[in-house]
N, C-alpha and C positions, 0 to 999 in steps of 0.2 A: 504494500500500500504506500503510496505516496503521501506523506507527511505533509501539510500545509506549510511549512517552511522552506521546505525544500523547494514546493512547487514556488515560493516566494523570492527565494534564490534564484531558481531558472529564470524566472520573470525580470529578477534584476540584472542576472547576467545580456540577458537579452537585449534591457533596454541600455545596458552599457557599451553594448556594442553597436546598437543603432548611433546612439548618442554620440561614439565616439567617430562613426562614419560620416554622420551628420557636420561634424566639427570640421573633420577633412575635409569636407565639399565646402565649408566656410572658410577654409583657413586665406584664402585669397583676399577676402574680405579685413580678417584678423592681419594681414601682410601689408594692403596696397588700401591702407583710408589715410586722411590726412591726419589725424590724432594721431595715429602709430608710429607717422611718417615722421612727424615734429620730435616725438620721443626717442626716434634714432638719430636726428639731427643736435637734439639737446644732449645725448648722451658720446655723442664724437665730439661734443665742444668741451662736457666737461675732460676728454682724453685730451684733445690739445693743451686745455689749460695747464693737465698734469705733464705736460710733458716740457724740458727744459728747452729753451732755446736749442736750435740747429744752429753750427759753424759748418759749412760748406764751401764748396766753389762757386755755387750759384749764389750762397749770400756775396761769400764776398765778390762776385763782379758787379756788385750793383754799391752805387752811391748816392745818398740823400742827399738834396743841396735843398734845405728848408727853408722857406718864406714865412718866418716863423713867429711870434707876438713881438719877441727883441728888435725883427727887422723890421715888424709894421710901428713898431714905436721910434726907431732912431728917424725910415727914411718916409716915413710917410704913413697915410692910410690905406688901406688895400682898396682895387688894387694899385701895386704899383707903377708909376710913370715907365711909359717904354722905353723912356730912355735908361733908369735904372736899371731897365731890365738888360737892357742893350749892352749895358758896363759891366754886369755882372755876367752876363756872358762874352765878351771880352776877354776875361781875367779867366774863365772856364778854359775857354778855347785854348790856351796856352799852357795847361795842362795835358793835351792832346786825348780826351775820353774818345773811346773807340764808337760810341752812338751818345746822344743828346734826346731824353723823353722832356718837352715839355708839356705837363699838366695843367697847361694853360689855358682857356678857353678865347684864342685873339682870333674874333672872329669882325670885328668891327673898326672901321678907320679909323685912325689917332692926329692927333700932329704929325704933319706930315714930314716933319723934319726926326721926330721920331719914329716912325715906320721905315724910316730909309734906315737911321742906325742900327733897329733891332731886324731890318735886312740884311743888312752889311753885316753885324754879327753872325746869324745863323748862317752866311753863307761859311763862314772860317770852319764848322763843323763840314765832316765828309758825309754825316751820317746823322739826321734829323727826323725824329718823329714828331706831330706838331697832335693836338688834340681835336678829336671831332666827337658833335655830341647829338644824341636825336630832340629833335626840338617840339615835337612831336610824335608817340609811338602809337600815334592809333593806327589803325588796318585803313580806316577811311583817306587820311590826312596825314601818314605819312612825312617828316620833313627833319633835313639837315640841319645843322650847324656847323659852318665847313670852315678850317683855319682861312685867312683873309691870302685875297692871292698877292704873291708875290712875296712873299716870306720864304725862302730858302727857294733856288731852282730845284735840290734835288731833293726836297722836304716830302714826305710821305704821312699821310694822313692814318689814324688811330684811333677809333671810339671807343670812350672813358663810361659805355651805358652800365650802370652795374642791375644783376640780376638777386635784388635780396628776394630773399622765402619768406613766406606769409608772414613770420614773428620780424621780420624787417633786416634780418641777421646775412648778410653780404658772405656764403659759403661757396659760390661758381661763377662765374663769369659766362657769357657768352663769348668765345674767340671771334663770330660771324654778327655782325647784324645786317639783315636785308631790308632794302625798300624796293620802290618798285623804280628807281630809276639807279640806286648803285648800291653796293657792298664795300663795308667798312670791316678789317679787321680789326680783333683788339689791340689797345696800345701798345700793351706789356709783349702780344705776339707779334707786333712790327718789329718792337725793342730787341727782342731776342733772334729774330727772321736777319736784320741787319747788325746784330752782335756778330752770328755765327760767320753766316757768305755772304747774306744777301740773296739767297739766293730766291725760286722762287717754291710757295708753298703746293705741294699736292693733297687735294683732297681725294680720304677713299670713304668709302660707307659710314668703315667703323673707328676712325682717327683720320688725322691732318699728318703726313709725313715733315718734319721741318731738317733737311739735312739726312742726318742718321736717326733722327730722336721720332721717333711714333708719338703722337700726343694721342691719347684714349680720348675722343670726342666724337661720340657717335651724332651722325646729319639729323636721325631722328628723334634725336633728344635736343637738337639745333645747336651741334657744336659747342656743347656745353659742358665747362672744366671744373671740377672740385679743386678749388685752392688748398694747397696742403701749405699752412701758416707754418714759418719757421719759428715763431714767438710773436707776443706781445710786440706794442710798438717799442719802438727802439733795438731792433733785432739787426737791422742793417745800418750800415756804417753814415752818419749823418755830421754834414756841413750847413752850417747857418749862412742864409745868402748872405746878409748882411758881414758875415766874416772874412766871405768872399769878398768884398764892396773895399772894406777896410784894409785885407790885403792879410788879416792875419788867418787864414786860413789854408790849413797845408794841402795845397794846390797838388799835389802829388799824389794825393791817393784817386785822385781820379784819374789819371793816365788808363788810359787799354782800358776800359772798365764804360760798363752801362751807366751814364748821368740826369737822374730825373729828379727835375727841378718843378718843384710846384706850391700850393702853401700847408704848411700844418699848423697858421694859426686861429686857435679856437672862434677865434670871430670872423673866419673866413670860409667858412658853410660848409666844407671839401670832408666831411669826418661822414662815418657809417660805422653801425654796427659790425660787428664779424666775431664768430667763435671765440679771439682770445684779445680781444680788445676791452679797456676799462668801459667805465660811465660814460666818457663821454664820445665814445666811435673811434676807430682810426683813421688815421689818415690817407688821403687817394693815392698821396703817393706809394704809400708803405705799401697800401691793399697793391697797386701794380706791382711792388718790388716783391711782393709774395707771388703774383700770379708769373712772372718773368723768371723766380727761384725757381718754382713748380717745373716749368717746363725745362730750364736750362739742367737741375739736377735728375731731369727724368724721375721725378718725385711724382708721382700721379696715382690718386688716390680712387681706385676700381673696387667697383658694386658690384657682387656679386649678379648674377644672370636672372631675371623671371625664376625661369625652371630651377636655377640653382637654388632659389631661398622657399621653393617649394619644399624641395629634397630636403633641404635645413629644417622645416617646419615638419614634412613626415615623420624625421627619424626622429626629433622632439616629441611628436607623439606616440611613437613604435616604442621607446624607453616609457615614456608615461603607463602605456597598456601591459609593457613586458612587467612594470611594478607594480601595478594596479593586481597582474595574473599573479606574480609569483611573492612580492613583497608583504609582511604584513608589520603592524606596529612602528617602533619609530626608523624601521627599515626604510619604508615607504616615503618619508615628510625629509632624511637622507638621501634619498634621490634626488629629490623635487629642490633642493638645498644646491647639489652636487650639478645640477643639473645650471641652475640661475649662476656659481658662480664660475662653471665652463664657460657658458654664454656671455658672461660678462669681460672673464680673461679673455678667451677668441677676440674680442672685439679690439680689447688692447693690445695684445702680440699684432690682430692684425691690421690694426690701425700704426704700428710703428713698420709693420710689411707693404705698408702700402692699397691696404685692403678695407675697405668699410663693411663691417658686418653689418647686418639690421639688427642691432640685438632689442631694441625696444618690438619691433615685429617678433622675433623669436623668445624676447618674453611676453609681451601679450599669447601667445602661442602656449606657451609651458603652464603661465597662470589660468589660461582656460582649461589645458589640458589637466593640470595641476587640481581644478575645481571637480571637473570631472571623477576623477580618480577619485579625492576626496571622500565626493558624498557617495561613491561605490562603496569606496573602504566603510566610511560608514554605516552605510549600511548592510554591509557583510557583517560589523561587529555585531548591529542590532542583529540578525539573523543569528549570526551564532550562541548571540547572548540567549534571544527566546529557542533556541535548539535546546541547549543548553539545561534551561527552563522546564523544557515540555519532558526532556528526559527524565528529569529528576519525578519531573511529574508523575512519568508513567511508571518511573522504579515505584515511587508509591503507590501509584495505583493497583502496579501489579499486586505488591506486599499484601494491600488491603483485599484485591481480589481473592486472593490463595486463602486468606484467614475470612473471609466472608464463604466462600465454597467449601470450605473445608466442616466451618460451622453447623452446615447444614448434615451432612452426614453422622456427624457427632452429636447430633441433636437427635437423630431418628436413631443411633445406637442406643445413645443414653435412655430413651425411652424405651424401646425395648429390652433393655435389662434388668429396668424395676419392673414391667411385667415378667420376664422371666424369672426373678426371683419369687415371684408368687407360689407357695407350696399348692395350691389348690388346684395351678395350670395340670389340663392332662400332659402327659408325657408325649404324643404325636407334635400337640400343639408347641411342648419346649423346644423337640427337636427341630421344628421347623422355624422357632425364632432364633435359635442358636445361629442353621444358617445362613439366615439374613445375617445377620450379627455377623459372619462370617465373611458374607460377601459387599458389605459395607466396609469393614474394614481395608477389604481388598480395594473398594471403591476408595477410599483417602486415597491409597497411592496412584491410581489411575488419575484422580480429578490434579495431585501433582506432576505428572506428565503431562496432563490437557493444556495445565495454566503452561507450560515450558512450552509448549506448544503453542499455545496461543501469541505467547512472546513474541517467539520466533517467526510467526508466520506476520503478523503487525511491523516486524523489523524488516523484512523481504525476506530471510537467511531459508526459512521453510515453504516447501509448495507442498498444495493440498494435495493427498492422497484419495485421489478421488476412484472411485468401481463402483458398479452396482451394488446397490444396498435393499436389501428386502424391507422396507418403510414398517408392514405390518408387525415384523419381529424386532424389529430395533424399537419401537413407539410403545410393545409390549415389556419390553426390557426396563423401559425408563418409566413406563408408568410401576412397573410392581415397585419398583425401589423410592418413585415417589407415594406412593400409597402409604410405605413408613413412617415419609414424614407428615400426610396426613395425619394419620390415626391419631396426635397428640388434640387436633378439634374437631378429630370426627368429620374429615371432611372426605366428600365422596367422589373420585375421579375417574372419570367414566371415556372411554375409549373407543372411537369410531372408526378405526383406518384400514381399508380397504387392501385388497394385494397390490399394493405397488411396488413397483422399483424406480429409485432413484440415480445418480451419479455426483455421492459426496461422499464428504468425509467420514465414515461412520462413530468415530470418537469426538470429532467436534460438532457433526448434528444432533450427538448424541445429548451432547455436555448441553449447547442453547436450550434444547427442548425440553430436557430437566431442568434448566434454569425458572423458564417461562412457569411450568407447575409449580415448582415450590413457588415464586413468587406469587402465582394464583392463591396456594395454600394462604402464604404468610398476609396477604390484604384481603379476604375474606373472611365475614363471622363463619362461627364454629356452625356443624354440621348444615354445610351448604356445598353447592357440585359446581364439579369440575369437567370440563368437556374438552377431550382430544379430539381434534378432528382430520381428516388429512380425502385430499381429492385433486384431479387434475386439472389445472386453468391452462389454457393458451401452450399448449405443447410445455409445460412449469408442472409443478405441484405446486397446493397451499398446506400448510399448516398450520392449523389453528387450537390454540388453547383459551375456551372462554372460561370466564366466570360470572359468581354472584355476589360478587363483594363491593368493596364499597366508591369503586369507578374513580376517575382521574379528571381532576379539572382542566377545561380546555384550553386554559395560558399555559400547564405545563407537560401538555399530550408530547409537545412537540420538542423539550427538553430532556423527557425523560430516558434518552437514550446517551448523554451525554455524560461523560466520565463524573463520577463523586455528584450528581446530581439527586436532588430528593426530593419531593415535594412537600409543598410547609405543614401537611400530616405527618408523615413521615418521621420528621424531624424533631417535632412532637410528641411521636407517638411511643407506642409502647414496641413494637416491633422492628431490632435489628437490620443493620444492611449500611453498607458503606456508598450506596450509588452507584456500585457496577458492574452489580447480574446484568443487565438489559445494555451496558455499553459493552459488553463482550458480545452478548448474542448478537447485536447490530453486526461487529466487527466478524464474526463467524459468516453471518449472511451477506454480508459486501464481499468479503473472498473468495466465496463459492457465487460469485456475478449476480446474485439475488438482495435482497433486502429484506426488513423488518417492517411492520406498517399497529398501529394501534386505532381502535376503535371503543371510545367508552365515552358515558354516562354515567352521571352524581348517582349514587344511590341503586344502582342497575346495574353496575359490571362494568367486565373491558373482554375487548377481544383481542389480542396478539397474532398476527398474522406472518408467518417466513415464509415467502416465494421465494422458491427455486426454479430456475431459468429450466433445469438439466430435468426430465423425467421419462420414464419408458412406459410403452404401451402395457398395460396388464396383463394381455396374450404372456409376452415378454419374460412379465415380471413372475408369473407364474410357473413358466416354463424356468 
């Protein structure tokens, strides 16, 4: 028999595995929403921040020339006169930098006497990037801001557009911006494009070839770069223009070296947030001198593949399931631990490799899968606990069972031996109470096999021994030995059954069907009848034991088959029983594919009914 726990088990296992298929077929959802997205962006910033400054080659080919709050207080307001600008590139130029970025937005006519100077200037550079910016980026409208012409013959244009993420946080650049009448690359990749040859850049699918260096920027992602930040600001090597101006500035580290000149002072608007910048943003020029390291160091910062962070979120829940199946106790919440701070180191190892995990995706992932498991485990414990439970239960029940069965025998001895002690009994009549006497006693050890039996067959360990059974002579068997227990109220038990044959058990149809009598006997007044009945229904037999006692009230007709169950006479009353004659017979007639059924009225009786599915024709049973 299947135990209602068990069945409640299956149920859970079931719906854990729906549950957790279910997850699977969401997990794209859990991967690819902007919340998750933000949480893997927040958690690569806090790794940068952990991480020390970068000393490279690509820092150092780059040098800051700052237009910085010292400069805007000694030579002026921002911005500054082009003529200053002109002098301090002057004094650049004779340092010989091998490219000149300026971050300058000169898009508009000056004095014309200074436009010529800070022509004449940029022409002395071999190598000029000037800045360009979108003046508009709608789709409709479209529009430039183009350096002013005639600023260097061999000057080459740069757009400064930065691409911040929702939280406003400047983490990639676009290298390409298109309009509908030209194409701008970015500064920092002009900067580095005429650092290296000059040469010219190829575009393939899935990166920009620059020279020898592949840049990872895939066209349909729109040529778009993760800045790998070398540090905070001040990471690259910086000159105050103004120290240029004055002459105390040692003009020498900019020789051979990328020089981008632009402003970093706070009242000069040029600042953005980014991963490892303070309160108040970095500066543009720095953000380029990162993007320019990025590529110059071959430092590029590659996201795993779609399908790749799929495979990553599978096997997060393939370990989830494998300890969900085989983990129990603080084995299990040790996974789930072991599992968050993998996820978390991965990300580190491979954020210093050059790799961005998703680990906020692959922890949303473990935490769902994490909950799952969870409320499985616990409810496996609640199942085990009521397993648990119900054992203990049935160990007593059985106890009570065996000492409630056993009662009754002992009870029809004991009365037969104060009449046998009667000197006045004839001698026919002693010997035939002796062997009762004899065959009761033999009956204790039988009904102690029955109950072992009973056990075993409730636990699954026994299958019923089932053969034809002669109905008429087994139904004569159990009534003489209840007749015994009769006699104590004179009760009269009266037997109808026909030659059948059945297909059961003959020890455990035996045991129910004396259960059902004495129970007759023990809830009926003294000297009143007892009726055996037995006939075929529906290719079945019935069995029926009535009475005239004193009937079963209709709220607990339907209880009373229920383990330690009694009704509140019962309970009451004067008449012994622990509540589980009637929940054995039930459990006899459920394993022979039949059932138990009652019929009573107050004050009028009850009828007890065993259908058996199993029964043979009479010809049959006679033969």
């Amino acid at each position: 028999m299947n135990h209602p726990w068990k069945q409640d088990r299956r149920r859970l296992w079931v719906f854990r595995i729906v549950y957790l298929s279910l997850l699977l077929a969401t997990v794209p959802v859990l991967l690819w929403n902007s919340f998750v997205g933000q949480f893997n962006a927040s958690f690569s910033d806090i790794l940068f921040r952990l991480r020390s400054p970068v000393r490279t080659s690509g820092v150092d080919s780059i040098v800051l020339v700052a237009i910085d709050d010292g400069t805007a207080a000694r030579y002026g307001p921002l911005p500054l006169k082009r003529s200053l600008l002109a002098a301090g590139l002057d004094r650049i130029a004779e340092a010989a930098p091998r490219v000149l970025v300026i971050d300058l937005l000169i898009s508009e006519p000056g004095p014309p006497g200074d436009d010529k100077k800070l022509a004449a200037a940029l022409e002395r550079f071999p190598r000029v990037v000037l800045s360009a910016a979108l003046a508009s980026d709608s789709m409709a409208n479209p529009s430039w801001i183009l350096p002013l012409a005639g600023l260097g013959s061999h000057a080459v244009a740069g757009h400064v557009h930065a691409a911040p993420d929702p939280d406003g946080s400047v983490r990639s650049v676009l290298l390409a911006k298109l309009t509908e009448d030209r194409r701008l690359w970015a500064l920092a990749l002009e900067a580095c494009r005429l650092f290296l040859s000059g040469s010219v850049l190829v575009e393939r699918a899935d990166s920009i070839v620059l020279d020898d260096i592949r840049i990872a920027a895939r066209s349909r992602e729109d040529r778009r770069l993760r800045i790998n930040y070398a540090g905070p600001e001040g990471a690259f090597r910086r000159v105050a223009f103004s120290a240029v101006l004055d002459g105390t500035a040692n003009l020498a580290e900019l020789r051979n070296r990328i020089v981008i000149v632009g402003v970093t002072a706070q009242g000069g608007g040029d600042r953005l947030f980014t991963p490892v910048s303070s309160g108040i943003g970095m500066s543009g020029i720095e953000i380029h001198a990162n993007i320019a390291r990025t590529i110059l160091d071959r430092a590029f910062l590659v996201s795993p593949s779609p399908p790749a962070e799929l495979a990553l979120a599978a096997s997060i829940l393939s370990l989830c399931a494998f300890g969900t199946w085989r983990l129990r106790g603080w084995r299990l919440p040790l996974l789930w631990f072991s599992l968050a701070v993998a996820i978390l180191t991965a990300g580190w190892l491979g954020l210093r490799s050059g790799y961005v995990w998703p680990v906020g995706s692959m922890l949303a992932v473990l935490m769902v899968a994490s909950a799952v498991s969870g409320a499985s485990e616990y409810g496996l414990v609640r199942l085990a606990l009521r397993s648990s439970e119900e054992k203990r239960s049935e160990y007593a029940f059985r106890v009570q069972a065996i000492a409630h069965e056993i009662k009754t025998p002992l009870t029809a001895i004991q009365g037969q031996s104060e009449l046998i002690a009667d000197s006045t009994m004839p001698e026919n009549e002693r010997a035939r109470m002796a062997g009762l006497l004899f065959r009761e006693s033999k009956r204790l050890t039988q009904i102690l096999h029955t109950f072992l039996d009973v056990e075993r067959m409730a636990s699954g360990s026994l299958k019923l021994e089932k053969r034809p059974v002669p109905l008429h002579d087994l139904c004569d068997e159990v009534v003489e030995r209840g007749r015994l227990f009769a006699s104590r109220k004179k009760t009269e038990i009266v037997a109808d059954v026909p030659q059948l044959t059945v297909l059961a058990d003959p020890e455990l149809l035996s045991f129910a069907i004396y259960n059902l009598l004495t129970n007759a006997v023990k809830y009926s007044p003294k000297q009143t009848r007892i009726t055996l009945r037995a006939e075929p229904s529906g290719g079945g037999v019935q069995i029926t034991v009535s009475d005239e006692g004193y009937g079963i009230p209709p709220q607990d007709q339907q209880r009373i088959f229920d383990k330690f169950y009694r009704v509140s006479r019962d309970q009451t009353g004067t008449e012994d029983g622990a509540g589980v004659g009637l929940a054995l017979v039930k459990e006899i007639a459920v394993q022979h594919g039949g059932k138990v059924t009652v019929e009573s009225n107050l004050g009028q009786g009850s009828r007890f009914t065993i259908v058996l599915p199993e029964g043979m024709p009479p010809e049959e049973g006679a033969a």
